[in-house]
N, C-alpha and C positions, 0 to 999 in steps of 0.2 A: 504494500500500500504506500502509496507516495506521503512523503512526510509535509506537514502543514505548518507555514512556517510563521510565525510570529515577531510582533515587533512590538518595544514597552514603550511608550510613548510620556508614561510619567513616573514618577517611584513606586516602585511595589514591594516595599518594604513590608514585615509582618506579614506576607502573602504568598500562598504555592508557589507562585511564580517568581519569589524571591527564594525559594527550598524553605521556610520560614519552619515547618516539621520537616527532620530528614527524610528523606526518599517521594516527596512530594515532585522534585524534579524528573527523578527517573520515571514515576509513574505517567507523566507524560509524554517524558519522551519513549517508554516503552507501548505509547499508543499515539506514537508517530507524531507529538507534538514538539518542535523545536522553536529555541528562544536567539532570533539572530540581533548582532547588533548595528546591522544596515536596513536602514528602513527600506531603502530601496530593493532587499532580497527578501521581503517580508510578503509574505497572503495577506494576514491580518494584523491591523496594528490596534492596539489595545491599551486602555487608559484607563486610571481609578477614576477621573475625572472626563465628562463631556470636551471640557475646555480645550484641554490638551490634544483635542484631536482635530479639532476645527482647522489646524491650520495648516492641515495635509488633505482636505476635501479637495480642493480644488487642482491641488501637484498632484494628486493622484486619483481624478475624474475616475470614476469606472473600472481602475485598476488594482486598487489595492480596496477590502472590505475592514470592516469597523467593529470594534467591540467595547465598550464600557463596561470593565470586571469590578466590583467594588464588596467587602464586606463591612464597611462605614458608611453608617446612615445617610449623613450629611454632604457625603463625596457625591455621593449622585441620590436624587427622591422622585427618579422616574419611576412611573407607575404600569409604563407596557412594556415590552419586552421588542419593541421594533419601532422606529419612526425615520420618517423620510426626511430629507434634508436636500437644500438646495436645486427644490424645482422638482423632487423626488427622485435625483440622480444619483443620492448618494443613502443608502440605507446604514441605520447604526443602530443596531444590538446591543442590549441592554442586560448584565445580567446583576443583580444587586441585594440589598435586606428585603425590597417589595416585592420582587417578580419571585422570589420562593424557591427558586432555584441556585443560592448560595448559602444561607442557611437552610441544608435541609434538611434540620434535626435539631431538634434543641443543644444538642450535642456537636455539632458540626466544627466548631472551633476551640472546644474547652474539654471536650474528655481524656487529653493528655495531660489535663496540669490536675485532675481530680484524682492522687493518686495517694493518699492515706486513709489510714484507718481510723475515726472517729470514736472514743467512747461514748456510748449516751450517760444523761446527766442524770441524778436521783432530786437534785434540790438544786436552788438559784446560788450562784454565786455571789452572794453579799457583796464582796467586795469591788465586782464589778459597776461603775456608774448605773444609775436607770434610767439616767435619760437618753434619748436619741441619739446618736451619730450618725451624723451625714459629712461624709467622705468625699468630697467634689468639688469640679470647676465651675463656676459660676455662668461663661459662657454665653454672656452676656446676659443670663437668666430670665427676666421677667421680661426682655424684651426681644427673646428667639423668634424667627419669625413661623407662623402656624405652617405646619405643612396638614393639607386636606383631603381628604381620602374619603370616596363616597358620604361626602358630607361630615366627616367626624375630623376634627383635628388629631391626628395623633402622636402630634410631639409631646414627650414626655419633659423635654428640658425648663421649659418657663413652669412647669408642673410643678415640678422637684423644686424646683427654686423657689416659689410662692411658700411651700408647705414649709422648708425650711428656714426661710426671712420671719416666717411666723410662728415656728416653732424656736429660732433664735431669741424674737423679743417678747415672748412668756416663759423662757428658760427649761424648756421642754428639749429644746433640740443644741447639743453642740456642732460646728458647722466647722470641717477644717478641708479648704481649699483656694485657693488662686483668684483674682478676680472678684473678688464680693465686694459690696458698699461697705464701707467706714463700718466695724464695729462690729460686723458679722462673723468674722471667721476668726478662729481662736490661733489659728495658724496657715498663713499663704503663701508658703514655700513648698516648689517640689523638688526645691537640690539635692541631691548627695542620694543615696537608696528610697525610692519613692516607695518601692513596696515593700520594704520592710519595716519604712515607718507606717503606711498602710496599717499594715498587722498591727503591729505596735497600738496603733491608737483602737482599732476594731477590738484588741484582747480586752480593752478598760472599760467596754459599753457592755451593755445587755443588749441596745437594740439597734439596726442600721436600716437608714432608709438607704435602697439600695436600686431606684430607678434605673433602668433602662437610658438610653438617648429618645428611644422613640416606640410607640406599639406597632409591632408586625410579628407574622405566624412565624415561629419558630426563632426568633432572633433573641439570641441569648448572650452575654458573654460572662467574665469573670465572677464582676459584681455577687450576684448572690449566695457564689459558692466559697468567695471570701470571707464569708460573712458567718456561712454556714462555720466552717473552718475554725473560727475566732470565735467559738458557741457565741455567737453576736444574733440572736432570729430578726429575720431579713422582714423589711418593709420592703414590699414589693408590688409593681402591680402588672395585672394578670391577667384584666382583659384584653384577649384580642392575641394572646402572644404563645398561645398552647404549652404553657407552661403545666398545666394539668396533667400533661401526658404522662410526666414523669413526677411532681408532687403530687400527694393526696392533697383532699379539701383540708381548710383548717391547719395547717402546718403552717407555713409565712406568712405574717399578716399583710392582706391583699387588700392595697388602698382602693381599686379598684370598686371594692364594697362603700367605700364612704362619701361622702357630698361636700366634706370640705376640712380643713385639716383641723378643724375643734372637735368636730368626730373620731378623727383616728386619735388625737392626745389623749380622750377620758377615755377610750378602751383603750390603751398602754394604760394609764395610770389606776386605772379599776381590774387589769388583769391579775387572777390569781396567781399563784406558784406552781399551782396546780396546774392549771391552764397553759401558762408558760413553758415547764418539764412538758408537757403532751406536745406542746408544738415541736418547741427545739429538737425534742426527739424524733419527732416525726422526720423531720428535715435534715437530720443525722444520718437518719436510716437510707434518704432517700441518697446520699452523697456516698455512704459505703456500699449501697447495694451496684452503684458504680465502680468506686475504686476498686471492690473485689476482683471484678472482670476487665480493669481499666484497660490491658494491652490489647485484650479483643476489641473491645468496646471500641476505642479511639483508633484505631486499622478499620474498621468497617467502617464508624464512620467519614474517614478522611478519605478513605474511596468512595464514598457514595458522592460525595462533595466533588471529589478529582472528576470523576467520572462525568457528572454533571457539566465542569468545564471541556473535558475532550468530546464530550455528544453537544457542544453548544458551536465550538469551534469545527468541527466535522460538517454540521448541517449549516454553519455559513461559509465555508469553504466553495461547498457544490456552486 
């Protein structure tokens, strides 16, 4: 089979196409996908971003075809999977967190770093804070702009930031990241080991809100499995994002349930011990029933993912 040859058009750092897991490369190229670094010996050229690619439509009219790979939200929030460009001369292929076909599993990018064994707990740890931690970049926060999807916003970022600006100034929430207004973040530096101070501050909490960038089916990443990690139970939300597949009901509490962030503060502040142990356990169990089988698990899934890119680049080859 003739090999299909590719061209990177912006950084792809963190990503297959940089070997970001080993043997991500070969998987490729053992299904005939090569990475060249002349665009002009290229099939497809390919970009986290739209932008980057714009400015090869026209040098290469009708001759070379287009792809947009992304697993960051924000890098690209096309919604179809194909659109025409410049008169309809120029087709560009989409593959991203919405078209479903990069995250294909809730699993798809994080079953390799889930790989310890968790005790579950008998009783709360006292000693831990009970209030909130929220771990994040600010991001402009309250003023990201909405991305719309069948009528629903489902940016999660101006979310996250409202619940925590207001769980900051009723001392419900501590808030440590980058970018925040005057008075908000207890700490906004990420020099030196970011995730091991990470950890560091998730061990002193009981609870983490632990949002998403944005709702879409199966897009997961770290977040909640840090959290899980650092018996920190994950605020989380859950509409929309098939998070269910692999938690039970009732284990994270799922902001998704509440109307506005005075709701979620008096269920923390009125949950039992009781209550608490059945969650965190719950969501213990659900992290080791993975790391058990982590080296399966994180191989199938990282072929189902590869796989998805060599049948996306194959059918726009033809």
């Amino acid at each position: 089979m003739k090999s299909i040859k590719i061209f990177k058009a912006s950084s792809f750092a963190y990503t297959p196409f940089n070997n970001f897991v080993e043997g991500d490369l070969d998987f490729l190229l053992t299904n005939n996908i090569v990475i060249v670094d002349n665009v002009n010996d290229a099939d497809i050229i390919i970009s986290q971003n739209y932008k980057h690619l714009k400015k090869y439509f026209w040098r290469f009219l009708q001759k070379k075809k287009f792809l947009v790979w992304t697993h960051e939200p924000r890098f690209d929030t096309s919604f179809k999977k194909l659109k025409k460009k410049c008169f309809g001369l120029i087709n560009i292929h989409f593959m991203n967190v919405y078209t479903r076909d990069v995250f294909v599993s809730n699993l798809s990018f994080i079953a390799e770093v889930i790989d310890k064994k968790i005790e579950p707990i008998s009783v709360i740890d006292f000693k831990k804070n009970k209030k909130i931690v929220a771990v994040m970049s600010f991001y402009n926060g309250l003023k990201a702009p909405k991305l719309i999807k069948n009528g629903t916003n489902i940016d999660l970022i101006s979310l996250r930031s409202q619940i925590a600006i207001a769980g900051s100034k009723c001392s419900i929430i501590d808030v440590y990241g980058k970018g925040w207004p005057d008075g908000i973040s207890k700490k906004d530096s990420r020099a030196g080991n970011w995730t091991e101070e990470k950890k560091k501050i998730l061990d002193s909490y009981q609870y983490n809100l632990c949002f998403e960038n944005t709702i879409a089916y199966n897009y997961m990443t770290e977040k909640i499995w840090n959290s899980i990690e650092s018996y920190c139970l994950p605020i989380y939300y859950g509409k929309g994002t098939n998070v269910y597949e692999i938690f039970p009901k009732n284990s994270f509490i799922d902001y998704s349930n509440f109307k506005e962030p005075k709701e979620l503060f008096n269920f923390v502040q009125e949950m039992t011990e009781s209550e608490y142990v059945i969650r965190l356990n719950k969501c213990i169990d659900t992290y080791n029933t993975i790391s058990s089988n982590k080296k399966e698990i994180a191989k199938k899934e990282r072929a189902k993912m590869l796989t998805k890119i060599v049948e996306k680049l194959e059918y726009i080859s033809v």
